[in-house]
C-alpha positions as CSV (number, residue, x, y, z in Angstrom):
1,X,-22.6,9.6,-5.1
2,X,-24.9,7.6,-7.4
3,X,-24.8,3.6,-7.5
4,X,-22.3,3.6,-10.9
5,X,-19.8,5.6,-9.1
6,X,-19.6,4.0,-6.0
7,X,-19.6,1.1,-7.8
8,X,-16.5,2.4,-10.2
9,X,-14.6,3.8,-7.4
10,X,-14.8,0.2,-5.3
11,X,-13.4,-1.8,-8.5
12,X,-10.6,1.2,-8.3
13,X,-9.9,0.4,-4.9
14,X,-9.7,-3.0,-5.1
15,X,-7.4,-2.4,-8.5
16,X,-5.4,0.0,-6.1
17,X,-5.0,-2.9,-3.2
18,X,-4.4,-5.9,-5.8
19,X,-1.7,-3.6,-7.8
20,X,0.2,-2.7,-4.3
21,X,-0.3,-6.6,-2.9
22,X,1.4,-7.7,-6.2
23,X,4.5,-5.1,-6.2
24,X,5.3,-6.1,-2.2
25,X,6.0,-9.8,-3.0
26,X,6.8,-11.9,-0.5
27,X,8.9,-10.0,2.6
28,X,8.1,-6.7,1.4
29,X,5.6,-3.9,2.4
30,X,4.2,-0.8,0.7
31,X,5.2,2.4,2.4
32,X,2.1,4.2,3.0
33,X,3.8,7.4,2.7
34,X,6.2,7.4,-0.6
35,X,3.9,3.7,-1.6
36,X,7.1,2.5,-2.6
37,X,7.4,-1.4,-2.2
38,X,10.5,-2.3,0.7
39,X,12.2,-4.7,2.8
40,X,10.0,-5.5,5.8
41,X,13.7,-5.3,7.8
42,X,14.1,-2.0,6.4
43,X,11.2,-0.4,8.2
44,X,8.4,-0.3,10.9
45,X,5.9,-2.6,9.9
46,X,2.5,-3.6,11.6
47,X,-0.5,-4.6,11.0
48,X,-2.5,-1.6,10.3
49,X,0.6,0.8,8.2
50,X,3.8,0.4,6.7
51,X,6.3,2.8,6.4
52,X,10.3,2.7,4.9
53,X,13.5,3.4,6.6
54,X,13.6,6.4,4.1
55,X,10.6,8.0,5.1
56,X,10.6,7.6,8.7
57,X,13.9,9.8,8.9
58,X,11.8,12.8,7.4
């Protein structure tokens, strides 16, 4: 991976992390499996991985 990409593919990370930080709001979490923003009561949340009510039942 050249220096440009690697470069390209950080600022697209950080995009990803600033874009899912910004939909959770205060009291929410991202599910890391449907990444769909939900109540931290509706869920298993921890420091490392977040995952909704919804998909935990799968």
């Amino acid at each position: 991976m050249s220096n440009d990409a690697t470069r390209k593919w950080a600022q697209e990370q950080h995009q990803r992390e600033m874009d899912a930080e910004r939909r959770s709001g205060g009291g929410y979490a991202v599910c890391l499996h449907c990444n769909n923003p939900f109540p931290v009561s509706e869920g298993v949340v921890t420091p490392d991985a977040a995952i909704c009510d919804v998909c935990n039942d799968d």
